[in-house]
Gaussian input, Z-matrix of N, CA and C with variables (Angstrom, degrees):
# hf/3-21g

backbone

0 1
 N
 C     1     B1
 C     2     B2     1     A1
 N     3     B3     2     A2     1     D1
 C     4     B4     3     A3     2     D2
 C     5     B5     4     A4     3     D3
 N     6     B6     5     A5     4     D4
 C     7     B7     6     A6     5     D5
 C     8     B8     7     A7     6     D6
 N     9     B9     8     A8     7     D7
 C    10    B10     9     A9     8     D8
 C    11    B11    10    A10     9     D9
 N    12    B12    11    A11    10    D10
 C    13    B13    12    A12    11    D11
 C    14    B14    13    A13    12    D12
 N    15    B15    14    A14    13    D13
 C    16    B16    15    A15    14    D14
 C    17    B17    16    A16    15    D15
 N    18    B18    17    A17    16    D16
 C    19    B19    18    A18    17    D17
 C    20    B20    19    A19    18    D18
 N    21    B21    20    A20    19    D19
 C    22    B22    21    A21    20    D20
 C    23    B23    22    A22    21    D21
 N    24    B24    23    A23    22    D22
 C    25    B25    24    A24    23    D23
 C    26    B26    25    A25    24    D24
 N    27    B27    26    A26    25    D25
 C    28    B28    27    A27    26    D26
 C    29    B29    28    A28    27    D27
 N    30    B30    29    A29    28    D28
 C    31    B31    30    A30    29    D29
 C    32    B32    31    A31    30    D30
 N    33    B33    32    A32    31    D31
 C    34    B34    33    A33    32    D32
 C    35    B35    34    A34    33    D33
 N    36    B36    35    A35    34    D34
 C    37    B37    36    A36    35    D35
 C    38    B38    37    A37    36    D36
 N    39    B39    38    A38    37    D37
 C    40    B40    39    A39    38    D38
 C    41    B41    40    A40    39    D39
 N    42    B42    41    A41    40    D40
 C    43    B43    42    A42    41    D41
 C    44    B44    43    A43    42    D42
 N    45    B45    44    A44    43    D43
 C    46    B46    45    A45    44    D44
 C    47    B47    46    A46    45    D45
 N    48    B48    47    A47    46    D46
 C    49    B49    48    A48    47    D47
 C    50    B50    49    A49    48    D48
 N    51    B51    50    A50    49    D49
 C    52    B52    51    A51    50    D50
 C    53    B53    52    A52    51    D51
 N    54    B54    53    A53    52    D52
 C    55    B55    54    A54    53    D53
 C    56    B56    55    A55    54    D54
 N    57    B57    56    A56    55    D55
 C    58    B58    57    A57    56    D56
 C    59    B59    58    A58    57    D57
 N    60    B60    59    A59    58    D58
 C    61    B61    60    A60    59    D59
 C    62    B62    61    A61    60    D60
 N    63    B63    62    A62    61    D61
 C    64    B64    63    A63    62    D62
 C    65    B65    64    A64    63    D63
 N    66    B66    65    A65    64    D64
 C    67    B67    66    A66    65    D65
 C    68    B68    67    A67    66    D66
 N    69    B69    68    A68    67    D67
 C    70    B70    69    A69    68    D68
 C    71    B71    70    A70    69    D69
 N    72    B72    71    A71    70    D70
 C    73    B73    72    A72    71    D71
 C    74    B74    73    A73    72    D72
 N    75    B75    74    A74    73    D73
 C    76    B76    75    A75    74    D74
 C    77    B77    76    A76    75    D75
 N    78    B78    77    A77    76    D76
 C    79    B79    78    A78    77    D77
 C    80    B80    79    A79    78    D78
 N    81    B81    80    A80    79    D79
 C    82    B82    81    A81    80    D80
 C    83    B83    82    A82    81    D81
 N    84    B84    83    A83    82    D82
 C    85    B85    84    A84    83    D83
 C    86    B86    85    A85    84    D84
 N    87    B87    86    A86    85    D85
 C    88    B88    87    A87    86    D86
 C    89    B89    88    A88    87    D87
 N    90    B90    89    A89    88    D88
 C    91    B91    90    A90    89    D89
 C    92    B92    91    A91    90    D90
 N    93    B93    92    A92    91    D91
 C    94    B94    93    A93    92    D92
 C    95    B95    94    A94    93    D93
 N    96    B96    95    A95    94    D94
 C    97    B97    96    A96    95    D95
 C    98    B98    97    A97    96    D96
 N    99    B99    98    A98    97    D97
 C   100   B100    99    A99    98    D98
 C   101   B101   100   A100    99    D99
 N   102   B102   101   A101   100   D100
 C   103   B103   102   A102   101   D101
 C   104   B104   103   A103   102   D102
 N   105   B105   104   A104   103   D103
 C   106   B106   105   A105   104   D104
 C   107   B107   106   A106   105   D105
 N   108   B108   107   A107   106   D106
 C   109   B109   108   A108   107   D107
 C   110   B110   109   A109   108   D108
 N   111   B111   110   A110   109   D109
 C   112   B112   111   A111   110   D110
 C   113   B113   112   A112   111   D111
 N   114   B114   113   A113   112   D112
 C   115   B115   114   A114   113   D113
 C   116   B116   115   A115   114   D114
 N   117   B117   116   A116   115   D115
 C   118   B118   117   A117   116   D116
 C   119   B119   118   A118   117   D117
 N   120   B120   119   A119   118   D118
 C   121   B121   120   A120   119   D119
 C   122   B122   121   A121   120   D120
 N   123   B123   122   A122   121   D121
 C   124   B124   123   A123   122   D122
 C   125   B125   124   A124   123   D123
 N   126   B126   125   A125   124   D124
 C   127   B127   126   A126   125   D125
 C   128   B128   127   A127   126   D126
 N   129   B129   128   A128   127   D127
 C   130   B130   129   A129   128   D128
 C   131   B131   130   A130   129   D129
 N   132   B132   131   A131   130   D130
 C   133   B133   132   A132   131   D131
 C   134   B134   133   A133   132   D132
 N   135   B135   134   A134   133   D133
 C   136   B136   135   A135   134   D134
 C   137   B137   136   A136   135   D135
 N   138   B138   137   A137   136   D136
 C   139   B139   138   A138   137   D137
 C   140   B140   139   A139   138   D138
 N   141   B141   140   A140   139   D139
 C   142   B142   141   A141   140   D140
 C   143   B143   142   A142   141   D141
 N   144   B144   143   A143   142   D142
 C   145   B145   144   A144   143   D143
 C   146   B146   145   A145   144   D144
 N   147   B147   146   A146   145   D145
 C   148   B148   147   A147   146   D146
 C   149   B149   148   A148   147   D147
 N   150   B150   149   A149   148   D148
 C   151   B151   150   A150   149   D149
 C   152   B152   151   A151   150   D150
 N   153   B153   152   A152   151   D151
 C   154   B154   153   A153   152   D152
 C   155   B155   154   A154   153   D153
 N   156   B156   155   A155   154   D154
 C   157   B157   156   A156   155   D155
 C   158   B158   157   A157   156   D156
 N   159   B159   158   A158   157   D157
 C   160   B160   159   A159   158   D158
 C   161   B161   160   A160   159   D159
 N   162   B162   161   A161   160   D160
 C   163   B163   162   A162   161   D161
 C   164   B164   163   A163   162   D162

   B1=1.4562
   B2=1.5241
   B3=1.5048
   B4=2.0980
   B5=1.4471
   B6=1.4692
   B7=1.9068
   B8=1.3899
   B9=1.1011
   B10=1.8276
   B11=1.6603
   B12=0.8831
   B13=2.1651
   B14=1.3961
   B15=0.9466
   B16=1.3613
   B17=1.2129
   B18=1.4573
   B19=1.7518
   B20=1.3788
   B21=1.3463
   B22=1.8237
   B23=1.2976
   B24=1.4413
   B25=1.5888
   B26=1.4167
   B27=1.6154
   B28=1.6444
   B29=1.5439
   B30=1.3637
   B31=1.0330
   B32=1.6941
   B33=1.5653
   B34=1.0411
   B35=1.8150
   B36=0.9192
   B37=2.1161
   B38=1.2621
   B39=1.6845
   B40=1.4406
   B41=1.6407
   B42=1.1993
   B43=1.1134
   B44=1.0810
   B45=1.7615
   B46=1.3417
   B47=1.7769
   B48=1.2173
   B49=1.2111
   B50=1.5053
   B51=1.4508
   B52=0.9020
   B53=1.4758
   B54=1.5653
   B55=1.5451
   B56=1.4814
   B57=1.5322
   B58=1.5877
   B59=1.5067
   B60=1.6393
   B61=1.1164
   B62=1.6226
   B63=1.3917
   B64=1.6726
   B65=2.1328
   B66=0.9294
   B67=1.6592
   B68=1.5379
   B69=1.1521
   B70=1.7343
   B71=1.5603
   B72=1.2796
   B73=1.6733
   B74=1.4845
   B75=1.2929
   B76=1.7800
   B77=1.5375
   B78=1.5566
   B79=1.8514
   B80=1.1363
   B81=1.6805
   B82=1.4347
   B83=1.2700
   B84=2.0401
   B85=1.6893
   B86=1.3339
   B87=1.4238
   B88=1.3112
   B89=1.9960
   B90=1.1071
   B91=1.4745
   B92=1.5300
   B93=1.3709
   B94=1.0876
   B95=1.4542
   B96=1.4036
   B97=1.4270
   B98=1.7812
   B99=1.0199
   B100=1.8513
   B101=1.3576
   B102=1.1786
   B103=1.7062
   B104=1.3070
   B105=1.2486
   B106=1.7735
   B107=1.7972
   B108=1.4386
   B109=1.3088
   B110=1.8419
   B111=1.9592
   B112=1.2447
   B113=1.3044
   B114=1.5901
   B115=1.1181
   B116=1.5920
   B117=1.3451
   B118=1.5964
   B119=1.1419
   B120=1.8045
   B121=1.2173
   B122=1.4592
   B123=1.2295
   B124=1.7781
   B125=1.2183
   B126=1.0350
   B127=1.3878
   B128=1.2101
   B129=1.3413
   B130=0.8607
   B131=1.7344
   B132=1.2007
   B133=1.4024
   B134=1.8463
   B135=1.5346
   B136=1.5733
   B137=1.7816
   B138=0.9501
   B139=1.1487
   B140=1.7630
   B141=1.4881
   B142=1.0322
   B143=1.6381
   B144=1.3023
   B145=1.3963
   B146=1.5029
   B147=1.3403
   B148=1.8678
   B149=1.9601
   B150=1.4851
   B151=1.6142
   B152=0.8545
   B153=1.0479
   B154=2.1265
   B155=0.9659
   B156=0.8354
   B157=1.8317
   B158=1.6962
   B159=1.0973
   B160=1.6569
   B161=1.4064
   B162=1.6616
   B163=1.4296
   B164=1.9046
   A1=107.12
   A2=107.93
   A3=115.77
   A4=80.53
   A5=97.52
   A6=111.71
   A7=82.51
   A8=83.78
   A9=121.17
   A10=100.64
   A11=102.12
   A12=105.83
   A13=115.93
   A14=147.66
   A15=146.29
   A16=139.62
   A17=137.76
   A18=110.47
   A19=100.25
   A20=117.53
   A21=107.44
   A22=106.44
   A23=135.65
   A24=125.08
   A25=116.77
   A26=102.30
   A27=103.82
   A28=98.57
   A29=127.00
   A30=144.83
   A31=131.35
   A32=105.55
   A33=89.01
   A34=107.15
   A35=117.03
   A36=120.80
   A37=96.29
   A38=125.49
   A39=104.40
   A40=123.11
   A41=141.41
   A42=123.98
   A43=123.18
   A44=107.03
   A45=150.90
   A46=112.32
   A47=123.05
   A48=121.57
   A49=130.33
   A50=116.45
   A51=108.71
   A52=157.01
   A53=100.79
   A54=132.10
   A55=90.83
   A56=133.97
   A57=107.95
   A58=102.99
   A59=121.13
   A60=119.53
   A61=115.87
   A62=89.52
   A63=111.00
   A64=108.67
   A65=111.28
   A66=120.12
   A67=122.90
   A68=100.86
   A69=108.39
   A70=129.94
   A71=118.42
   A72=102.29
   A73=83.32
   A74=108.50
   A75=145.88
   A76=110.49
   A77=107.57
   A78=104.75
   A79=122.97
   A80=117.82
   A81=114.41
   A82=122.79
   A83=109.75
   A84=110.94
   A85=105.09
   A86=110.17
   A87=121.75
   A88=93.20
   A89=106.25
   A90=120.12
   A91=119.70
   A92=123.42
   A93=131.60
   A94=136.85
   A95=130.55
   A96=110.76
   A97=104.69
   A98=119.26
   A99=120.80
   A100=91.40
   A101=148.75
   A102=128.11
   A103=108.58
   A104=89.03
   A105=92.41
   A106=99.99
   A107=108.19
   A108=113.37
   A109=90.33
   A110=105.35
   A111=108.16
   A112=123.13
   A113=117.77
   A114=134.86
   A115=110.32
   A116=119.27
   A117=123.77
   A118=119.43
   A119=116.68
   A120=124.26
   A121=121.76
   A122=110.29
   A123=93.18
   A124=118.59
   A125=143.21
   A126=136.98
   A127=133.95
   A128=125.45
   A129=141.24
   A130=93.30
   A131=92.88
   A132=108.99
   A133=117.77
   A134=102.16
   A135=123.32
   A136=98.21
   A137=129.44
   A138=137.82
   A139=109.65
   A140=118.70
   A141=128.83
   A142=133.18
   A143=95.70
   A144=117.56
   A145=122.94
   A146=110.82
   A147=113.31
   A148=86.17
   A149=115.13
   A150=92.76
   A151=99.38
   A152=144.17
   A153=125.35
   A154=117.04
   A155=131.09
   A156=133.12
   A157=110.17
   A158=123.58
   A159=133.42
   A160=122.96
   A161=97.32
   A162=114.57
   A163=82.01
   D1=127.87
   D2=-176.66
   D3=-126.93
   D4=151.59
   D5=148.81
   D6=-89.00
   D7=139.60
   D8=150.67
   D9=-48.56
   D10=-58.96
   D11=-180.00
   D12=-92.18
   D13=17.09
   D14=142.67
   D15=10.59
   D16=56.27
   D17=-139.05
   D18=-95.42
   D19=16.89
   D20=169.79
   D21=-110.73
   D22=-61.16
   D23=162.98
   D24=-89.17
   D25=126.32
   D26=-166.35
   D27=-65.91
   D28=153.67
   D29=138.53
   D30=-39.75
   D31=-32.12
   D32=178.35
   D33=-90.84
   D34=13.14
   D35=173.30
   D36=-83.50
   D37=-35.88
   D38=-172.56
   D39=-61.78
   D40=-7.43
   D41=162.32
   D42=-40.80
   D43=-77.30
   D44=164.24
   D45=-25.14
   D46=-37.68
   D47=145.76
   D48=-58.39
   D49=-58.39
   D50=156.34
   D51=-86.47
   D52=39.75
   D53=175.30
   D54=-114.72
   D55=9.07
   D56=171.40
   D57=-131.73
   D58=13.03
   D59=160.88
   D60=-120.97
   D61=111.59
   D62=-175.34
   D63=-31.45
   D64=142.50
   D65=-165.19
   D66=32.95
   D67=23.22
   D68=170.26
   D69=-77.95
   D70=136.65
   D71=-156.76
   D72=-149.63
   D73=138.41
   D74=177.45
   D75=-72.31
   D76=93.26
   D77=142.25
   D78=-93.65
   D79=90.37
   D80=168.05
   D81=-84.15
   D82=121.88
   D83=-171.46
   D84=-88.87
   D85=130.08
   D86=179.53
   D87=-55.20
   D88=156.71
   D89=166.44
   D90=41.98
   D91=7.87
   D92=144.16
   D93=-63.39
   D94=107.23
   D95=-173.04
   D96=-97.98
   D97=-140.02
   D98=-167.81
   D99=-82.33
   D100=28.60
   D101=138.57
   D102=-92.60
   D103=162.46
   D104=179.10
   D105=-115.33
   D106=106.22
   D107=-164.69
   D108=-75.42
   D109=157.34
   D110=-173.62
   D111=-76.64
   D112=-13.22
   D113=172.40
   D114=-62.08
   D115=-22.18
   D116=172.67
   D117=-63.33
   D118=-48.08
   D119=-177.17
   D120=-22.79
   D121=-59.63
   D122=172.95
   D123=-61.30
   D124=-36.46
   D125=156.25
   D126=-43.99
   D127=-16.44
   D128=-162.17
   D129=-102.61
   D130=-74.59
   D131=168.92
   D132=-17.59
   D133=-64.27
   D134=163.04
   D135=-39.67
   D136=-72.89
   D137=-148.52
   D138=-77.35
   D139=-26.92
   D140=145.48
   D141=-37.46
   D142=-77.06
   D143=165.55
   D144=-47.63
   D145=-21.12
   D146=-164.84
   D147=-94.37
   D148=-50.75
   D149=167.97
   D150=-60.47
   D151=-101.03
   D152=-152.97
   D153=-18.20
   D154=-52.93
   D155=175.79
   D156=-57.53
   D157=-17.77
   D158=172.54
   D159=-94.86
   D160=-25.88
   D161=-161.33
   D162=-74.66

């Protein structure tokens, strides 16, 4: 999970990170910057759970 707006880790490295960790896959939140607003939590949550389910 990236905000889309981020102003401490750019957004645009997150690909590139996740092209060097084997089954890793990108939710970039539009208009989110480096907090993780609480309204995400389920999403987050979702996105948690789907590696576990791979792991």
């Amino acid at each position: 999970v990236h905000g889309a707006d981020d102003p401490l880790v750019p957004p645009a490295a997150a690909p590139d990170l996740v092209a060097k960790i084997t089954g890793a896959t990108l939710d970039m939140v539009p208009g989110m910057g480096h907090d993780l607003p609480l309204a995400l939590l389920p999403r987050l949550a979702d996105n948690i759970a789907e590696v576990a389910r791979r792991a």
